[in-house]
C-alpha positions as CSV (number, residue, x, y, z in Angstrom):
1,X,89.8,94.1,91.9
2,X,92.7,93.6,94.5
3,X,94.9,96.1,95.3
4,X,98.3,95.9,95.5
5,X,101.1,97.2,97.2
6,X,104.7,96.9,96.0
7,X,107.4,97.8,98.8
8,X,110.6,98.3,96.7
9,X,113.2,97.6,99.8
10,X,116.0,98.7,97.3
11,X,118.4,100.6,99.3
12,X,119.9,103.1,95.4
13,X,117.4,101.9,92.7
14,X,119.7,104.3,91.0
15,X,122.4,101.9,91.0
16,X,120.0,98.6,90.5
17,X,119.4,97.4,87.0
18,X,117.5,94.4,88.0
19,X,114.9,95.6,90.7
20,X,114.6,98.4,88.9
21,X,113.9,96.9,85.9
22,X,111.1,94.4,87.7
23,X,109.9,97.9,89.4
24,X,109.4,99.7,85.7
25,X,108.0,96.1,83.7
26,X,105.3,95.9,86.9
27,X,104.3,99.6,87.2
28,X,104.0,99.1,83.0
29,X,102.0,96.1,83.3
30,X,99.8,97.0,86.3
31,X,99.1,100.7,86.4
32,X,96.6,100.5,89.6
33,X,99.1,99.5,91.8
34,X,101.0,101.4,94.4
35,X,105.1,101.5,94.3
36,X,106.4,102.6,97.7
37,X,110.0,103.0,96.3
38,X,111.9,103.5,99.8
39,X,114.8,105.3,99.1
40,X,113.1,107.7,97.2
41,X,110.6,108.6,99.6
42,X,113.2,108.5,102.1
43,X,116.4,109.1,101.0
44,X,117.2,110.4,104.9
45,X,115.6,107.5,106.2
46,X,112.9,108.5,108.8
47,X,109.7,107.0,107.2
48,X,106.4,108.7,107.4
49,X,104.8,105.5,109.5
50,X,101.4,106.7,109.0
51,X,101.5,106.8,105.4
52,X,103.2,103.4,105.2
53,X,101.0,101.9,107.7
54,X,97.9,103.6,105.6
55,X,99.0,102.0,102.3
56,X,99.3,98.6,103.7
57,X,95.9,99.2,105.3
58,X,94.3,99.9,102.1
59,X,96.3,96.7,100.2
60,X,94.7,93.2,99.8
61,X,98.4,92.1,98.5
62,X,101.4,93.4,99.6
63,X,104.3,92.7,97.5
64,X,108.2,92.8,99.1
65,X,110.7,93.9,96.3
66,X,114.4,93.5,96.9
67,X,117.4,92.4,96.3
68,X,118.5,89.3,98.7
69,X,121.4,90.9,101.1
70,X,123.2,89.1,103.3
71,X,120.1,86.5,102.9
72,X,117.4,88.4,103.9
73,X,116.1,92.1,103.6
74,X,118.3,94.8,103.4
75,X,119.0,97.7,105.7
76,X,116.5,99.9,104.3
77,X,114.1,97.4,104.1
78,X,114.4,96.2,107.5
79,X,114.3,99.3,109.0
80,X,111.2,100.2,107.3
81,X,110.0,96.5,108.9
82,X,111.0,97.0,112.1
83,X,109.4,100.7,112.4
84,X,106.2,99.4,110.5
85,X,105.2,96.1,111.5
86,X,104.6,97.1,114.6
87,X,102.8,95.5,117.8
88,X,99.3,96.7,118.1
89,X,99.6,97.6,113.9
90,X,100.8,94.2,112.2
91,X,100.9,91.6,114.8
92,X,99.3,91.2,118.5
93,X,95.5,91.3,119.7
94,X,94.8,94.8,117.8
95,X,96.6,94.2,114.4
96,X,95.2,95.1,111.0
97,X,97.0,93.2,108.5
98,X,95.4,89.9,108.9
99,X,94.6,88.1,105.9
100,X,96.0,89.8,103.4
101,X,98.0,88.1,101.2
102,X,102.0,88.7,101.1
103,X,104.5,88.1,98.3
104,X,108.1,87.9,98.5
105,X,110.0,89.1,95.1
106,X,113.7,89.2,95.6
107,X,116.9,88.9,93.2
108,X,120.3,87.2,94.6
109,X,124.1,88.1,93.1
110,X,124.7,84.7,93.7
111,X,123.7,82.2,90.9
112,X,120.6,79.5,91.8
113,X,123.5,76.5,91.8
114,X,124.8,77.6,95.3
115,X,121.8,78.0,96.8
116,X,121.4,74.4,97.2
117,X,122.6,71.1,99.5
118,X,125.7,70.2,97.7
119,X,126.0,74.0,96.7
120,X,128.5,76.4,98.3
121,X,126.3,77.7,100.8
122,X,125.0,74.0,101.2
123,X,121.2,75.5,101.7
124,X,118.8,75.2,99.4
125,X,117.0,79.3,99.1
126,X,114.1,78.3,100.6
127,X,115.7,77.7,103.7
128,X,116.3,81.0,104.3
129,X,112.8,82.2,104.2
130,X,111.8,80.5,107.0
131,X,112.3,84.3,108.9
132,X,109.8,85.3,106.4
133,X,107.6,83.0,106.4
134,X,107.3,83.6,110.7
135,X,106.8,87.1,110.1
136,X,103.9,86.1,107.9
137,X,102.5,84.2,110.2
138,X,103.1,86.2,113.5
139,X,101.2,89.1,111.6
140,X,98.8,86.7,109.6
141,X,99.3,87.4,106.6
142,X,98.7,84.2,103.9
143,X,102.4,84.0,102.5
144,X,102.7,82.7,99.0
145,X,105.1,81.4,96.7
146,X,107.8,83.9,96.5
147,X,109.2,84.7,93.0
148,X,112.6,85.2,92.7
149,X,115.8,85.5,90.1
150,X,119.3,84.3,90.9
151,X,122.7,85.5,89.3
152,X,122.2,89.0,89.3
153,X,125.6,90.1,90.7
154,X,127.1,94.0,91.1
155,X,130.0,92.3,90.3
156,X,129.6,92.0,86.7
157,X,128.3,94.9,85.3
158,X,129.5,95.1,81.4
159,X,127.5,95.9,78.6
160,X,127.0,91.9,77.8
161,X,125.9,91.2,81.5
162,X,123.7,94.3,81.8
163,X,121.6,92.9,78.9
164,X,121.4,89.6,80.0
165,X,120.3,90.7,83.9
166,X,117.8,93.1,82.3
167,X,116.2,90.1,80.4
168,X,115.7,88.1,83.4
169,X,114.5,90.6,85.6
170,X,111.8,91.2,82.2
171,X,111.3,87.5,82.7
172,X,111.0,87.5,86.8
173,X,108.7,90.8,86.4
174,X,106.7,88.7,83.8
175,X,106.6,86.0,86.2
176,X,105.3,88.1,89.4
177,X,102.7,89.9,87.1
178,X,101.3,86.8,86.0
179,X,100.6,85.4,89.4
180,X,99.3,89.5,90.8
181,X,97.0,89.4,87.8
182,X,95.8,85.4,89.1
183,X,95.1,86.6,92.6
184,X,93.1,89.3,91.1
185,X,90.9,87.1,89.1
């Protein structure tokens, strides 16, 4: 049995019907495994670095849930990155994360047909992993495929809208349990 670590990088989960909704569908599906939810541990944001560092210790998958801001982590998140991962801990001659396997699970406002060469931002979503996918290797962790849901915008937020980004973010939790519960096998 693997154990996994989900980092919820929301910044107000309040506020979030999609990661919110993956957060509740995983914790459902796969009791065993630790939610870090950020803001509500630390809604001042000074993180307790031994405890984070302790749970990432004890993980064999570490799991980065989050909604795609600005193309990459938000605030919170990257804060909690930047006072984590740090040298001596995830990366350099004494770090501890080494093989451990890292997932990337991340919702964008914007829908999947900009995020590609002819698209408005003319960049296929990939692309902008590639920060990602150095940090993996920098701290060697084995980065796989991430999961991810596009279209899940602030900006619409009616009744009709709510209900269709709840079903996909049922269908992207689906999709990310599915491949926890294949590493685990």
């Amino acid at each position: 049995m693997k154990n996994i670590l989900i980092i919820s990088g929301h910044p107000e989960l309040i506020h979030s019907v999609a990661n919110a909704t993956i957060l509740d569908e995983v914790a459902t599906a796969l009791p065993d495994a630790e939610i870090r939810r950020l803001d509500w541990l630390y809604p001042d944001g000074k993180f307790n670095i031994g405890a984070e560092q302790e749970s990432l210790l004890k993980a064999d998958v570490i799991v980065w849930q989050f909604p795609f801001s600005w193309y990459g982590l938000p605030g919170l998140m990257k804060q909690w990155l930047d006072e984590i991962f740090v040298h001596g801990f995830a990366h350099g001659s004494t770090a501890k994360l080494g093989g451990k396997k890292l997932i990337l699970s991340f919702t964008t406002g914007a829908p999947q047909e900009l995020y590609t060469a002819g698209g408005f931002f003319d960049h296929a979503i990939e692309e902008y992993l590639i920060p990602f996918e150095t940090t993996a290797r920098l701290c060697n962790l084995d980065m796989l495929t991430p999961v991810y849901t596009c279209g899940i915008s602030y900006a619409d937020r009616d009744a009709g809208k709510i209900t269709q980004q709840k079903t996909l973010a049922r269908e992207h939790a689906s999709r990310l349990v599915d491949l926890l519960n294949a590493i685990r096998e």
